[in-house]
C-alpha positions in Angstrom: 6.8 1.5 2.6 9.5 2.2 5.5 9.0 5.6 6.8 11.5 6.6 9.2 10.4 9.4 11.4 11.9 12.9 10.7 13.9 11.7 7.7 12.8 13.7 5.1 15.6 12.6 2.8 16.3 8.7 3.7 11.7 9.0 2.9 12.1 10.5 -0.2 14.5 8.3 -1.6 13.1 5.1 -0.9 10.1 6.5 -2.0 11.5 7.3 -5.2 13.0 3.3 -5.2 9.5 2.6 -5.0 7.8 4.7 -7.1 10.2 3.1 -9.8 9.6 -0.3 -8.9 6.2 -0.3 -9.8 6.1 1.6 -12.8 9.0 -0.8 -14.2 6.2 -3.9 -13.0 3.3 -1.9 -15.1 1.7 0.0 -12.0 -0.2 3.2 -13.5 -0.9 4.5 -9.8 1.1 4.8 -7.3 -0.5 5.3 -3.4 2.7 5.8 -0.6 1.4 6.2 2.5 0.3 9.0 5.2 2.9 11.4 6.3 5.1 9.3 4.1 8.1 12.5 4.5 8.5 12.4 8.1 6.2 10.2 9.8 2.8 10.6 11.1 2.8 12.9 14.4 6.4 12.8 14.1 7.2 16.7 16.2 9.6 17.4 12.5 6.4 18.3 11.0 6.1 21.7 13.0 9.6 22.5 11.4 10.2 20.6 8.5 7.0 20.8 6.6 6.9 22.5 3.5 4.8 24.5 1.1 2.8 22.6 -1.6 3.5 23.0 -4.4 6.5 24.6 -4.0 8.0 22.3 -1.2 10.9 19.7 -2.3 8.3 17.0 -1.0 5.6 17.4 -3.9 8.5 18.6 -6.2 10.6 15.7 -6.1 7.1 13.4 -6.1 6.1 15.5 -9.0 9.2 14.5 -10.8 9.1 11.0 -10.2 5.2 11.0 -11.5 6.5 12.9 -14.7 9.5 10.6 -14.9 7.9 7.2 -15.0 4.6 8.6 -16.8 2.7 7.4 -13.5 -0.2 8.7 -11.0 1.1 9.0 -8.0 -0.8 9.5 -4.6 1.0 10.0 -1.7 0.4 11.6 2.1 2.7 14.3 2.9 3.1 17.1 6.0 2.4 20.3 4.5 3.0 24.4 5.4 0.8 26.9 4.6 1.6 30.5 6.5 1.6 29.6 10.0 -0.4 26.2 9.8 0.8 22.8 9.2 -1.3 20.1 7.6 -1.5 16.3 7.4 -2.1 16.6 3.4 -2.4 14.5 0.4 -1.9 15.0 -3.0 -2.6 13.2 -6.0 -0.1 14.1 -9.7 -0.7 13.1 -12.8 1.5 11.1 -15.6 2.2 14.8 -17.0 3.7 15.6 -13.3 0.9 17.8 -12.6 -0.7 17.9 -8.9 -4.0 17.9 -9.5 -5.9 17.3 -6.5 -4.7 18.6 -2.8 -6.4 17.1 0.3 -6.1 18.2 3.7 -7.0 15.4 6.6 -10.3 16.7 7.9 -10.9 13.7 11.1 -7.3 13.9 12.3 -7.2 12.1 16.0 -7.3 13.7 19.1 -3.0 13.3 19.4 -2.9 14.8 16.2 -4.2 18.1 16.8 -0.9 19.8 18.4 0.9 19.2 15.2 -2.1 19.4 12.2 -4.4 22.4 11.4 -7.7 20.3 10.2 -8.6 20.4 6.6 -12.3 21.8 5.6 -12.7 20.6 2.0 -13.3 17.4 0.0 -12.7 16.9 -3.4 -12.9 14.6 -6.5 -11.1 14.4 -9.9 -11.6 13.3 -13.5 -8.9 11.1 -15.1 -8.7 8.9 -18.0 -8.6 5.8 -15.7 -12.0 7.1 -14.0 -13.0 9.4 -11.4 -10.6 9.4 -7.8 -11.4 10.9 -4.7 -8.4 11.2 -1.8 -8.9 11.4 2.0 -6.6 10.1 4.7 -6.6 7.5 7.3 -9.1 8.0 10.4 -11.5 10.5 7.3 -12.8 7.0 6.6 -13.5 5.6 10.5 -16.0 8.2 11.7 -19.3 6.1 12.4 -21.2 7.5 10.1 -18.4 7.2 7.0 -19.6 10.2 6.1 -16.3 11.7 4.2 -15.9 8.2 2.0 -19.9 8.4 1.3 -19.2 12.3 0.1 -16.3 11.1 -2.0 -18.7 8.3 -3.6 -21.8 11.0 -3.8 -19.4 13.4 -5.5 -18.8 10.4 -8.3 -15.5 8.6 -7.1 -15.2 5.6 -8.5 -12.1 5.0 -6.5 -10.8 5.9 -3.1 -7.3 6.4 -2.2 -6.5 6.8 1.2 -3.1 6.9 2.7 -2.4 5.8 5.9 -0.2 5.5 8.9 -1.9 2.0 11.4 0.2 1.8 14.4 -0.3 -0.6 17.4 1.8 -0.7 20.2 5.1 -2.3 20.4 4.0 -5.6 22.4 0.6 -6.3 19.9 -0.1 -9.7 19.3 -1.7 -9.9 15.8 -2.5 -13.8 16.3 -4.8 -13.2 19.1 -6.3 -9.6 18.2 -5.5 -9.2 13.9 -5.5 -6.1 12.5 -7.4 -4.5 9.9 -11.2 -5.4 11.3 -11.1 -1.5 12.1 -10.7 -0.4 8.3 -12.7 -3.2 6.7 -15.6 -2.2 8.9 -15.1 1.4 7.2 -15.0 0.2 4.1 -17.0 -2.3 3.2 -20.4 -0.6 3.6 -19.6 2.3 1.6 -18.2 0.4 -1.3 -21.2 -1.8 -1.5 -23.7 1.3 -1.0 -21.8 2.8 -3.9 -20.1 0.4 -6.0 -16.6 1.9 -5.6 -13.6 1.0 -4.8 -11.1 1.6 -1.6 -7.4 1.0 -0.9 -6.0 2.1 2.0 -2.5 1.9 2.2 -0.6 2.2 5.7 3.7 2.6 6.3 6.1 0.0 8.1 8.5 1.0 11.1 8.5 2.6 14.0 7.6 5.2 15.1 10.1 7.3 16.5 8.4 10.4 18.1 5.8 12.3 19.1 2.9 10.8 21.5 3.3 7.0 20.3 6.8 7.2 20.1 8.0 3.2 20.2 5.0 2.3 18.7 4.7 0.3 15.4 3.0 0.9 12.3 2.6 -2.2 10.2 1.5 -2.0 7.1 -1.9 -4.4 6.2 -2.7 -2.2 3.6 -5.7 -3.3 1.4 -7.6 -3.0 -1.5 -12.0 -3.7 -1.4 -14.0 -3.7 -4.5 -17.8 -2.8 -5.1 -19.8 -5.2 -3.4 -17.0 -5.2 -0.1 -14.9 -8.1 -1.7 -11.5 -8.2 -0.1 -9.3 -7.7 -3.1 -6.3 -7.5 -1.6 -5.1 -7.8 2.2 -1.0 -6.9 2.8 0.8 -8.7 5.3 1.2 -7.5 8.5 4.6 -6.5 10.3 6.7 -3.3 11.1 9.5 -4.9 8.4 6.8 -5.6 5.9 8.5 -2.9 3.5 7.1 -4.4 0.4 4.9 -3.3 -3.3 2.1 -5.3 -3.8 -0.1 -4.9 -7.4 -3.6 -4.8 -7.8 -5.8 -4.8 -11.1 -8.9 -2.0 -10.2 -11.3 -1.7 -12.8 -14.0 0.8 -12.1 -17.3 -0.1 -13.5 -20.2 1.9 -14.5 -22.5 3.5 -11.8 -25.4 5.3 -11.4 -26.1 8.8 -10.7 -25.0 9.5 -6.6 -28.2 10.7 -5.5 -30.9 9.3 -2.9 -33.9 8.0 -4.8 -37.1 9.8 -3.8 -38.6 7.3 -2.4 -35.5 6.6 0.4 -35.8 10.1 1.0 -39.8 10.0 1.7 -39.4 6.8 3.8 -36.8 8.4 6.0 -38.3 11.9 6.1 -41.4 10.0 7.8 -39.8 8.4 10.3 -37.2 11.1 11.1 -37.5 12.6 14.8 -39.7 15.3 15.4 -38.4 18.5 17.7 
């Protein structure tokens, strides 16, 4: 999706284009991408952002979900008293927002815009469990928040997202996406879940990497770290792609005793 930075309104609509695109192809959830109201460290998030759920933001997303009898998960810049966050939310068919996530591993050039979220959170739905984070919550070395989501019983992952290179990239010599599949991968096979990640188009307009690009490559990995779906990359890349996801039985989250024995003997002594 096109996000054009500080354009609340030209963002919503075209979000609501899309939103109705894929519910007309069959699409029973929808993920828009990170920031997708005004851009990802766009400076109109310290004085456009709005309240959630009272905001026109998750309103008007809310409406849409309702509309087209849809899931819909989508990043947005949200106010709460005097503090802004890079949020998420995730609304049912019935228009109902029933999960709210707050960006916890925002980067470094984030942090003058985005108070840091503190909570993580999963939800049950009638196409399986789904757990929400954002962006750079999956690329800490550890994959700590994506492995919480999975312990917690996700059976799928949505994570919007806002990849940006700099304007004179050359995707043929260094291609994108290596970062995220790295992230991925091992915590989908460790826990049989799925992930899709789904990143903006344009450029960015503002804020510390103003004339930057973000360029979609959004993608989809399935248990095991198969490759399901990779997007094209590009800053006019402003396209819908579908994906079947079919969550399959797990078992329960927790380390088996033995792991836990085997790593308590050779943990570090202090």
């Amino acid at each position: 999706m096109r996000v054009v930075g500080g354009d609340m309104e030209a963002n919503l609509a075209h979000a609501g284009e899309m939103i109705a695109e894929a519910a007309a192809h069959g699409a029973q959830v929808v993920l828009l991408p990170e920031a997708m109201d005004l851009g990802w460290t766009d400076p109109s998030a310290l004085t456009q952002a709005e309240p959630v759920p009272e905001g026109k933001v998750s309103t008007y997303l809310s409406k849409m979900a309702k509309f087209h009898g849809v899931y819909v998960c989508s990043g947005l810049t949200e106010k709460d008293g005097e503090k802004v966050y890079n949020a998420a939310v995730l609304i049912n068919p019935k228009g109902e927002i029933i999960l709210l996530h707050r960006k916890i591993n925002e980067l470094d050039i984030g942090h003058p815009y985005y108070a840091l979220g503190h909570q993580l959170s999963v939800v049950e739905t009638e196409l399986g469990t789904i757990g929400v984070m954002i962006c750079a919550d999956a690329s800490t070395g550890d994959h700590v928040i994506p492995r919480t989501l999975s312990y917690m019983g996700a059976d799928v992952i949505l994570s919007p997202s806002a990849w940006a290179v700099p304007a004179d990239h050359n995707n043929f010599e260094e291609p994108y996406g290596e970062t995220w599949k790295k992230a991925y991968k091992p915590v989908t096979k460790d826990f049989r879940v799925w992930i899709a990640g789904c990143s903006n188009v344009g450029w960015m307009t503002g804020g510390p990497w103003k004339g930057w690009k973000t360029i979609g490559c959004s993608m989809v990995i399935g248990p095991g770290g198969e490759e399901v779906l990779n997007a094209p990359y590009g800053e006019n890349a402003d396209i819908i792609l579908y994906v079947d996801i079919l969550p399959e039985p797990r078992p329960g989250q927790g380390t088996t005793w033995h792991k836990y024995w085997d790593e308590q003997k050779s943990a570090p002594e202090f």
